[in-house]
C-alpha positions as CSV (number, residue, x, y, z in Angstrom):
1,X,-6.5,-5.6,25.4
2,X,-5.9,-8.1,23.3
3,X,-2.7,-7.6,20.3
4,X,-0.6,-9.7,18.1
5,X,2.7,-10.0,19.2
6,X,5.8,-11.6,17.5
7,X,7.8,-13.3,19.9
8,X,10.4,-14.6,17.8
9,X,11.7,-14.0,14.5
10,X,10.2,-15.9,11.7
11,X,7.3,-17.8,10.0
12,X,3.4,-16.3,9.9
13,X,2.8,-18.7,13.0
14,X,5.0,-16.7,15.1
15,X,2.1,-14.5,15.3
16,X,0.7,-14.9,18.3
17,X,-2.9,-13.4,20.3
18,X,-1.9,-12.6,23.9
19,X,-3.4,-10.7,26.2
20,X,-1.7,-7.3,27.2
21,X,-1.7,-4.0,29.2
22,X,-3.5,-1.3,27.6
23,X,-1.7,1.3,26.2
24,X,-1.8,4.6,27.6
25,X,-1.1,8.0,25.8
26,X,1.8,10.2,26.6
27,X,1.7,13.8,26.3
28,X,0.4,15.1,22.6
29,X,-0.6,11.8,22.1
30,X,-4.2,9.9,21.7
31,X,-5.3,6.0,21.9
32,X,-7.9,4.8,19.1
33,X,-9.4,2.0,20.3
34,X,-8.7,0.2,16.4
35,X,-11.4,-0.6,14.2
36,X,-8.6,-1.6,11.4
37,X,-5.3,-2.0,11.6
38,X,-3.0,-2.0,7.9
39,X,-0.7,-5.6,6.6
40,X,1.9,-4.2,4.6
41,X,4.6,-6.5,2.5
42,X,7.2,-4.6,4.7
43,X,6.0,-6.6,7.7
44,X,6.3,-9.9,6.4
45,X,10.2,-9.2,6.1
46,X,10.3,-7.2,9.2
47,X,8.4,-10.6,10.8
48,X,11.2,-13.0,9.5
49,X,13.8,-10.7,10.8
50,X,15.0,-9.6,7.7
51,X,16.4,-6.0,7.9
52,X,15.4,-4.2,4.8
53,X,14.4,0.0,4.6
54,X,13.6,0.0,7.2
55,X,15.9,1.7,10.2
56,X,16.5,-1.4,12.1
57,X,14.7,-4.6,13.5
58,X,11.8,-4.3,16.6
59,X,13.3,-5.4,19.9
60,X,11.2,-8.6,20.8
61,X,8.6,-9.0,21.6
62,X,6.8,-6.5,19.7
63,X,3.3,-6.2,18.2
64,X,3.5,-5.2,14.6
65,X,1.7,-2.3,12.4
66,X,2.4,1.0,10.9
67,X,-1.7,2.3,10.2
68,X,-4.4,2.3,12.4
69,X,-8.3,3.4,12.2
70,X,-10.7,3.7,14.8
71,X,-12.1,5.8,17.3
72,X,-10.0,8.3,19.5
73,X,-10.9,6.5,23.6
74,X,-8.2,8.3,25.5
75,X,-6.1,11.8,25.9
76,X,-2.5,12.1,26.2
77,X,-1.4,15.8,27.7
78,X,-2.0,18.2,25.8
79,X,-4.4,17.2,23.5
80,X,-7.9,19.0,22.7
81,X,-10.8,17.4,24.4
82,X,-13.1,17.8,21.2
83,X,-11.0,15.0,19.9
84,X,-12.7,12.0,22.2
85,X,-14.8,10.2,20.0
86,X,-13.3,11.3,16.5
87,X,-13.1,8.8,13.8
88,X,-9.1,9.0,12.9
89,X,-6.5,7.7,10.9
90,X,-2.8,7.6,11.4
91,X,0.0,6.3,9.9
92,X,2.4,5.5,13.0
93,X,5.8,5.8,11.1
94,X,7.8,2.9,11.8
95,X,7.0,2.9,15.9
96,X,5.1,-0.5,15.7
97,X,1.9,-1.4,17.9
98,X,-0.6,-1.8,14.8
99,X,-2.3,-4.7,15.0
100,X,-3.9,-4.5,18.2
101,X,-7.4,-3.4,19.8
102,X,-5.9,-0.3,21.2
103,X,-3.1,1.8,19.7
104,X,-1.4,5.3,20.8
105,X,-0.1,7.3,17.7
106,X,1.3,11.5,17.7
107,X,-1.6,14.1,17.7
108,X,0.9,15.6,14.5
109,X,-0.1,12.4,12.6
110,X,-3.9,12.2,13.2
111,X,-6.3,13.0,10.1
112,X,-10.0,12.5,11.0
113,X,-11.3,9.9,8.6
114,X,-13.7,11.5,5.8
115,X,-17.2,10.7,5.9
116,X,-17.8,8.7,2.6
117,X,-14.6,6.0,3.9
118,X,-15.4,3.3,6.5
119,X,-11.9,2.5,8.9
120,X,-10.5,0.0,6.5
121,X,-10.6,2.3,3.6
122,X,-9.0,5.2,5.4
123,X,-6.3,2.5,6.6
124,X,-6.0,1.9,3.1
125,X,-5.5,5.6,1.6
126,X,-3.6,6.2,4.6
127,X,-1.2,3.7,3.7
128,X,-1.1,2.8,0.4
129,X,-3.2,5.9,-0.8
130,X,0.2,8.1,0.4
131,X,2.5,5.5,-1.6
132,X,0.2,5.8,-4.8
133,X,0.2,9.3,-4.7
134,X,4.1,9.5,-4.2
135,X,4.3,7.4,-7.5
136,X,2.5,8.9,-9.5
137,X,4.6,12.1,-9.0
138,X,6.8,11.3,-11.2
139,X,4.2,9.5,-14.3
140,X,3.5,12.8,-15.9
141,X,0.1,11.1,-17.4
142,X,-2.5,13.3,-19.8
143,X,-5.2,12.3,-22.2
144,X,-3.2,9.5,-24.8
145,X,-0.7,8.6,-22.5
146,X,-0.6,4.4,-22.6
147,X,0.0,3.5,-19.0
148,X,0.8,-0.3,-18.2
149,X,0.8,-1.6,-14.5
150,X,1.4,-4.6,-12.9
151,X,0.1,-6.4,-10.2
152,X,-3.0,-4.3,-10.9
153,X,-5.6,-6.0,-8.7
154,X,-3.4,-4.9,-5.6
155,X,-3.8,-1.9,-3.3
156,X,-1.8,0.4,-5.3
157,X,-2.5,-1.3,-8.7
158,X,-6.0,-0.9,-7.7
159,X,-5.6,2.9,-7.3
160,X,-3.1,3.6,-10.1
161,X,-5.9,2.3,-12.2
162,X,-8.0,4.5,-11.2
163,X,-5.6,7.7,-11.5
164,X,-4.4,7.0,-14.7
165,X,-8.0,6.8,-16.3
166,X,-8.6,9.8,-14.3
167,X,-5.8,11.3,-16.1
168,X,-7.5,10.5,-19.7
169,X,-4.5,7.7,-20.1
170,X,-5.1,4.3,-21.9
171,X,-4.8,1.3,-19.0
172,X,-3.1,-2.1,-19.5
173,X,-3.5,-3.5,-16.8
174,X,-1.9,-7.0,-15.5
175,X,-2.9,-9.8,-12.4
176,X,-2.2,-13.1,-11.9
177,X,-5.3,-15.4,-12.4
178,X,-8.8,-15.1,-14.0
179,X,-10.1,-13.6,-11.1
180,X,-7.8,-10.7,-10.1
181,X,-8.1,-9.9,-14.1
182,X,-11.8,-10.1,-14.0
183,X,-11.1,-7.3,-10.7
184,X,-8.7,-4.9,-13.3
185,X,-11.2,-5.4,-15.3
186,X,-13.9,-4.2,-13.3
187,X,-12.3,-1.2,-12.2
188,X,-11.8,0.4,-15.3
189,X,-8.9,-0.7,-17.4
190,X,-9.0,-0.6,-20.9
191,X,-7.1,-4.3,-21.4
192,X,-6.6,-6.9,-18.1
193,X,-5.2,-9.4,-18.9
194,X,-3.5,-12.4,-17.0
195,X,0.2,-12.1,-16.7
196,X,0.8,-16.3,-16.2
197,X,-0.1,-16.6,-20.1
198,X,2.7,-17.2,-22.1
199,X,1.3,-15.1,-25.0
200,X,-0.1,-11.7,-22.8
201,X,2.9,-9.5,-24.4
202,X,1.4,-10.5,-27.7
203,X,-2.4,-9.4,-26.7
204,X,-1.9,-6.2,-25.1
205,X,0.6,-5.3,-28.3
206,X,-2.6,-6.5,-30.6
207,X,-4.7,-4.8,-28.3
208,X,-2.5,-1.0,-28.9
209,X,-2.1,-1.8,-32.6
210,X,1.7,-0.9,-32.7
211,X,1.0,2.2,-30.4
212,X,4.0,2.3,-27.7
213,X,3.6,2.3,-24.0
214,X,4.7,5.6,-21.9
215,X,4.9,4.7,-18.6
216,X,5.2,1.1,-16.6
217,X,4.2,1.4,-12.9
218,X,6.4,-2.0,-11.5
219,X,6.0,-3.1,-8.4
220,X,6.3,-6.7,-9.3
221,X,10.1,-7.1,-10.9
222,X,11.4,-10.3,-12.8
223,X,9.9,-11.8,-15.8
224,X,6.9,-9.9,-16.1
225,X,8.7,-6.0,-15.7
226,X,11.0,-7.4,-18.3
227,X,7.8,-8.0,-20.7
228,X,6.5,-4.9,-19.7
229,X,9.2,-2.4,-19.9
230,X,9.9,-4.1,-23.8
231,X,6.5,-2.5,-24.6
232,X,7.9,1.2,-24.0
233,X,8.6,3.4,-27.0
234,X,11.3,6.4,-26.6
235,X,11.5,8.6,-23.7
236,X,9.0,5.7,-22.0
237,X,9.5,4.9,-18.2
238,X,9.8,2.6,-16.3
239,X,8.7,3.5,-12.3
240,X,9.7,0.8,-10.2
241,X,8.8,0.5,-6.4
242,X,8.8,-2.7,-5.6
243,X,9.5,-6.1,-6.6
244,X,7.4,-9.0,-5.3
245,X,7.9,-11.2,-7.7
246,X,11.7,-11.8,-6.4
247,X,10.9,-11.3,-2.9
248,X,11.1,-8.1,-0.5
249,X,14.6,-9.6,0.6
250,X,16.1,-10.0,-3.3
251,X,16.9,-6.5,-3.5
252,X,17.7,-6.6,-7.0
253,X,14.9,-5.2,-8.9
254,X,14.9,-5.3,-13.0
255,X,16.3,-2.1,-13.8
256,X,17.1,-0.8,-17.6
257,X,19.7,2.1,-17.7
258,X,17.9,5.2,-18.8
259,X,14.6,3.9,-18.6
260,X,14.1,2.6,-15.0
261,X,14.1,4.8,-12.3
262,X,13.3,3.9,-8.6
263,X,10.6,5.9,-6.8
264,X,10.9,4.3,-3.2
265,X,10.1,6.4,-0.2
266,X,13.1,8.8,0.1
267,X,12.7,9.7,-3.7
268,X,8.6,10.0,-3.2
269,X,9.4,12.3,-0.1
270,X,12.3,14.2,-1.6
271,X,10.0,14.9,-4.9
272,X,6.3,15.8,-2.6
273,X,8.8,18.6,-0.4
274,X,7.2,21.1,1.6
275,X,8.3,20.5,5.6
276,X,6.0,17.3,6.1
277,X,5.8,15.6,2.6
278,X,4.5,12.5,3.8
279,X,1.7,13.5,5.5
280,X,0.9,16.1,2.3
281,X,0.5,12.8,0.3
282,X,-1.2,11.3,3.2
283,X,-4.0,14.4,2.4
284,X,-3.6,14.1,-1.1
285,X,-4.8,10.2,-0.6
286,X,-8.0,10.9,1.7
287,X,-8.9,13.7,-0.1
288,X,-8.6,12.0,-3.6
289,X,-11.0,9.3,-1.5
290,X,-13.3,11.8,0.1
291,X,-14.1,13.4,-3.8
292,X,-15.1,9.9,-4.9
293,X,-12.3,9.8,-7.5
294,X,-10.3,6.6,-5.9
295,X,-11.8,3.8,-4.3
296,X,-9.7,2.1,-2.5
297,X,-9.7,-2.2,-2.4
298,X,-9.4,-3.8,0.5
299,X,-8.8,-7.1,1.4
300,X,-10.1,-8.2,5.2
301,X,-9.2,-10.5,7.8
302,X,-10.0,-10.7,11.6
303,X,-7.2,-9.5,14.1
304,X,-6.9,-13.3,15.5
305,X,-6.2,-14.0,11.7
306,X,-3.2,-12.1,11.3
307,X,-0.9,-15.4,10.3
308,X,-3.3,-16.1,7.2
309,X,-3.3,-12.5,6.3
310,X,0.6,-12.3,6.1
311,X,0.9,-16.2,4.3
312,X,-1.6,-14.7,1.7
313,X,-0.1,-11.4,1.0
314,X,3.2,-13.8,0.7
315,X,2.2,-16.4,-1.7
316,X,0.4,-13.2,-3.3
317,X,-3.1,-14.8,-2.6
318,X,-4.7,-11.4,-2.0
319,X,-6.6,-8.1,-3.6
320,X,-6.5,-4.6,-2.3
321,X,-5.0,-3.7,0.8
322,X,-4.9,-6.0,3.4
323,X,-6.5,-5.1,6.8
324,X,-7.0,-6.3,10.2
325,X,-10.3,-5.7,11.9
326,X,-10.6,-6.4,15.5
């Protein structure tokens, strides 16, 4: 088959196409020959070697990627026959092999793929769908709630969008560029407006007429969560899970005693409960997706293209999820 593998650690071009043995499934396991394979920020670090939240660094050479879509080609021990041929989804953890025509993943973290989503989309609620919905745990949003997110022409902007109108909640929401605000504000907020001019503070607090925000959704960090969070009233909050505007490596957020609160993956997991939690949001997401009520972005590039898919999603060049298709 043929896989992108990283060599070395360090720039997108380390990224290599080869040529490798195909994978084969162990017991209680199945291969999907991959129809789309998830680029997550995570990897761009994990690609330069930087050692983040993740457990520890891939031994070399490794072929990166945590979700996968396609169809289920082979049967580890174990597994039910009636699965051959099954459209699935999986979210591989942090075992690596992602970006690649064929992938093995766990029969415990299949979901069949509903039949409204195509691969990429299922990759995407898989994915960023679970992190969305691990989020907005902790956003308490109703009819009047003012919601302001960031970066909301990305995969999870995209979706918070969509859950906090759901909700009944007013939506700022903020992008980078005429074109990722014209995508905001396609998708339903009530104010998008573009975060690189000087004066947007000024227009979305024209735009709530001295009404207060209640809850900013910051996955962005630095000068624009510091605009953002200074538009919460009282008791606002500010949920912050990442912070691409300093980097994945900074590590230093923008945090406000008693208003910000960090809802990374232990604090999602510890909040969802239950003896799986991640792959109860990872149900939460596709089912959300399979009723129509999110729609997930996604941003594609071919498998061979995986070095300009991880230099976009690092200059912040991209929109929606970003996926691999083979």
């Amino acid at each position: 088959m043929h896989a992108i593998r990283l060599h070395a650690f360090g720039p997108a071009e380390n990224l290599v196409l080869d040529e490798v043995e195909d994978p084969a499934p162990g017991p209680g396991q199945v291969r999907i020959a991959v129809r789309a394979a998830g680029v997550h920020l995570l990897d761009t670090a994990l690609r330069e070697g930087v050692q983040g939240p993740t457990p520890a660094l891939p031994d070399l050479p490794t072929i990166p990627g945590r979700e996968v879509a396609g169809v289920v080609d082979a049967l580890g021990e174990g597994t039910p026959e009636s699965l051959l041929g099954r459209r699935v989804v999986a979210h591989l953890g942090f075992a690596p092999g992602g970006y690649a025509e064929l992938a093995v993943a766990d029969l415990a973290r299949l979901h069949e793929i509903p039949a409204r989503l195509d691969f990429a989309e299922a990759v995407a609620m898989v994915g960023t769908g679970r992190t969305t919905m691990g989020i907005v745990q902790f956003a308490d949003l109703g009819p009047g709630s003012v919601a302001v997110i960031p970066a909301a022409a990305g995969g999870i902007g995209t979706l918070l969008v969509q859950y906090a109108k759901n909700a009944g909640a007013r939506v700022v929401g903020l992008a980078g560029g005429p074109e990722k605000v014209a995508r905001v504000a396609a998708n339903g907020a009530d104010l998008a407006v573009d975060y690189t001019d000087p004066e947007w503070p000024a227009k979305v607090r024209a735009h709530l007429g001295g009404e207060a925000a209640d809850v900013v959704f910051d996955g962005v960090g630095g000068d624009v969560a510091r605009e953002a969070v200074a538009l919460l009233g009282p008791g606002g909050r500010h949920l912050v899970f990442g912070w691409s505007a300093k980097g994945l490596h900074d590590g230093t957020p923008y945090l406000v005693e008693g208003v910000s609160q960090r809802v990374l993956g232990p604090v999602m997991m510890e909040r969802a409960g239950g003896a799986n939690p991640a792959r109860a949001l990872e149900l939460r997401a596709l089912g959300e997706a399979a009723e129509g009520r999110l729609v997930p972005a996604v941003q594609r590039f071919p498998l061979a293209g995986a070095a300009a898919a991880h230099r976009a999603l690092e200059n912040r060049e991209t929109t929606g999820k970003v996926v691999l298709e083979p």
